[in-house]
C-alpha positions as CSV (number, residue, x, y, z in Angstrom):
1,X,278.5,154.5,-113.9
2,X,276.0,153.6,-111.5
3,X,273.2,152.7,-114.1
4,X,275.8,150.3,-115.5
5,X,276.0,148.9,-112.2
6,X,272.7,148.5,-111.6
7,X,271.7,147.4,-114.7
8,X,274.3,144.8,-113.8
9,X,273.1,143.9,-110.6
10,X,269.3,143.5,-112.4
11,X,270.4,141.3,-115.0
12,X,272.7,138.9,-112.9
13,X,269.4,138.6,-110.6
14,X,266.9,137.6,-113.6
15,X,269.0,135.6,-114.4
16,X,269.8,133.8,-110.9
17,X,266.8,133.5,-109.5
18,X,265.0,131.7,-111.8
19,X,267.2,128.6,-111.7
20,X,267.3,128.9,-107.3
21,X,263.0,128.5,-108.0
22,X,263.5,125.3,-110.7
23,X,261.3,122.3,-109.6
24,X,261.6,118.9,-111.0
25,X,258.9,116.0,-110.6
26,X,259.8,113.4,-107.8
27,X,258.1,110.2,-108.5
28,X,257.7,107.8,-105.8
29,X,257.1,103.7,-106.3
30,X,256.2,102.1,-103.0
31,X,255.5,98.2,-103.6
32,X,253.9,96.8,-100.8
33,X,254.4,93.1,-99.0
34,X,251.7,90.6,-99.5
35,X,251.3,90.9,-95.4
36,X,247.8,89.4,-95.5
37,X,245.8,92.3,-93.6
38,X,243.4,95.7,-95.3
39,X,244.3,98.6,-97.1
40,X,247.9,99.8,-95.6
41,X,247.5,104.0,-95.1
42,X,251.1,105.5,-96.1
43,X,251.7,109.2,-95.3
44,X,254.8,110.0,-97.6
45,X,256.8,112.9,-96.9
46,X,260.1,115.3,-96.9
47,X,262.3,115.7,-93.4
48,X,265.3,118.0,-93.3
49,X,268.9,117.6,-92.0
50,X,267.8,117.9,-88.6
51,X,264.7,115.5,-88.8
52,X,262.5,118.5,-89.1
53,X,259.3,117.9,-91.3
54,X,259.4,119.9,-94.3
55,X,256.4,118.8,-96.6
56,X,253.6,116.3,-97.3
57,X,254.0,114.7,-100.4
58,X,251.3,111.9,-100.5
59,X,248.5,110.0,-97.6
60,X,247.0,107.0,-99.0
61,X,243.9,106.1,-96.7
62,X,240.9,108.3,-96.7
63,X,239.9,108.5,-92.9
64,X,241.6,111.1,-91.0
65,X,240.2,109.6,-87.5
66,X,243.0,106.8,-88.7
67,X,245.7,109.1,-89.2
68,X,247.5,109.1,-85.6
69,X,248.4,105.9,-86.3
70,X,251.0,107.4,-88.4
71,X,252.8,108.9,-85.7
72,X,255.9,110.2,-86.7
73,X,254.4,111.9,-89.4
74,X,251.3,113.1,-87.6
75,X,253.4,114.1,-84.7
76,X,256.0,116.4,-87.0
77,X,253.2,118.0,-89.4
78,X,250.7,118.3,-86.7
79,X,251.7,122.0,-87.4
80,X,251.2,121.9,-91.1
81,X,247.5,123.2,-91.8
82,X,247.9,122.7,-95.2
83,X,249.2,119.2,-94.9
84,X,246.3,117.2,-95.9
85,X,246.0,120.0,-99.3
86,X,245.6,117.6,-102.2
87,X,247.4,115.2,-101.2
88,X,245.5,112.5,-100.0
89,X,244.3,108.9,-101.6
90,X,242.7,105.6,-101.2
91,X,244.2,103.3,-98.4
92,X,246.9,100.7,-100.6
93,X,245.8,96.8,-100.7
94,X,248.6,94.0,-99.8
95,X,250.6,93.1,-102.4
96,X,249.8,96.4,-104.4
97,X,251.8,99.3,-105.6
98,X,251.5,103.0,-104.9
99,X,253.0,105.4,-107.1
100,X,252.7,109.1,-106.7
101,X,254.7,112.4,-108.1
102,X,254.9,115.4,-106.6
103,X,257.3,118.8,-107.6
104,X,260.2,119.1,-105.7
105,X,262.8,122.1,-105.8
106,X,265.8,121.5,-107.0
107,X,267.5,122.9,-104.0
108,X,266.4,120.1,-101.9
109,X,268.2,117.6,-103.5
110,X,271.4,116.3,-102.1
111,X,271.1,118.9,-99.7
112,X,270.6,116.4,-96.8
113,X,266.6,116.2,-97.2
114,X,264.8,112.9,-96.5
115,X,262.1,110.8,-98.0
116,X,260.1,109.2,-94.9
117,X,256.8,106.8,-95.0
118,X,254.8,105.8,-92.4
119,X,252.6,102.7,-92.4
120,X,249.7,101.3,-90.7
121,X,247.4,98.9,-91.3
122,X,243.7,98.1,-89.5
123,X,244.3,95.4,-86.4
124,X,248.0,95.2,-87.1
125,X,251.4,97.1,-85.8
126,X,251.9,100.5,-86.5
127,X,255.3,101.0,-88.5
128,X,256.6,104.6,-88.4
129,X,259.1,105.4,-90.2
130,X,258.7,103.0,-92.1
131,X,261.4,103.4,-94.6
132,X,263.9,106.2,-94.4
133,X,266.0,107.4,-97.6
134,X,268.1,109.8,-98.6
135,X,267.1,112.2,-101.1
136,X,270.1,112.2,-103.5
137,X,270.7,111.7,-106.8
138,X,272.8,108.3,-105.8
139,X,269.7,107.2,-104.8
140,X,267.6,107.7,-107.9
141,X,266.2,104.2,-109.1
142,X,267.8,102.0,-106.3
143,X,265.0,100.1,-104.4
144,X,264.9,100.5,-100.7
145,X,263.6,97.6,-98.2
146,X,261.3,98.7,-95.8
147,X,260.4,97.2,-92.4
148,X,257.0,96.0,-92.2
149,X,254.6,96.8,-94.7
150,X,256.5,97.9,-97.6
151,X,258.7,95.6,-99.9
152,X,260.8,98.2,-101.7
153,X,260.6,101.9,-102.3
154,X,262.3,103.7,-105.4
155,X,262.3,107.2,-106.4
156,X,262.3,109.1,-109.7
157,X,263.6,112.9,-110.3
């Protein structure tokens, strides 16, 4: 009786655990304001329930002496070693748009996660958190206004 049991227990766990690990793609769309200045650099990234920083999803701007500038992000993944790992890009011109995709886990959505971008651009005001959304599925195509630098945001799963 106890190998049915386990054999059980076995199968119910193959079977579970895959779908706790499924990933989907999460495409970001960040169109910028014409605000008239240089390249904006964008650090895009995930924030849990609590405002914790979970994960780096993108950095547009290449100079990492520039980075503070993004200050909520650079002051909640100033922990993260790995948060620069492949995940970094050109700085984004006025008027422009940024699109990125990154995998996600399923789990994270509608679980009270957040999307967060910081902006900064060279001789103008820093704008952290620049836009702050929701990562749920009722937000999935909706554009979001930013503050300063960024005209809408929309997200893909």
């Amino acid at each position: 009786m106890s190998k049915l049991l386990l054999t059980t227990i076995a199968t119910a766990c193959a079977l579970t655990l895959p779908t706790l690990a499924h990933s989907r793609p999460l495409t970001l769309t960040a169109q910028l304001k014409n605000y008239g200045g240089n390249g904006a650099y964008l650090a895009a990234y995930l924030t849990d329930a609590k405002g914790a920083y979970v994960r780096t999803l993108w950095v547009a701007g290449g100079k990492a002496k520039y980075y503070k500038h993004l200050s909520d992000w650079s002051r909640l993944s100033s922990g993260d070693a790995k948060r620069l790992a492949g995940v970094t890009g050109a700085s984004v011109g006025a008027g422009r748009t940024l699109k990125v995709t990154a995998d996600l886990a399923d789990a994270l959505i509608d679980a009270g996660y957040e999307i967060r971008i910081d902006a900064a651009a060279e001789d103008m005001r820093d704008s952290p958190s620049e836009i702050r959304v929701p990562l749920s599925t009722g937000n999935v195509g909706k554009p979001q206004p930013g503050k300063q630098y960024i005209q809408s945001l929309t997200f893909q799963l």
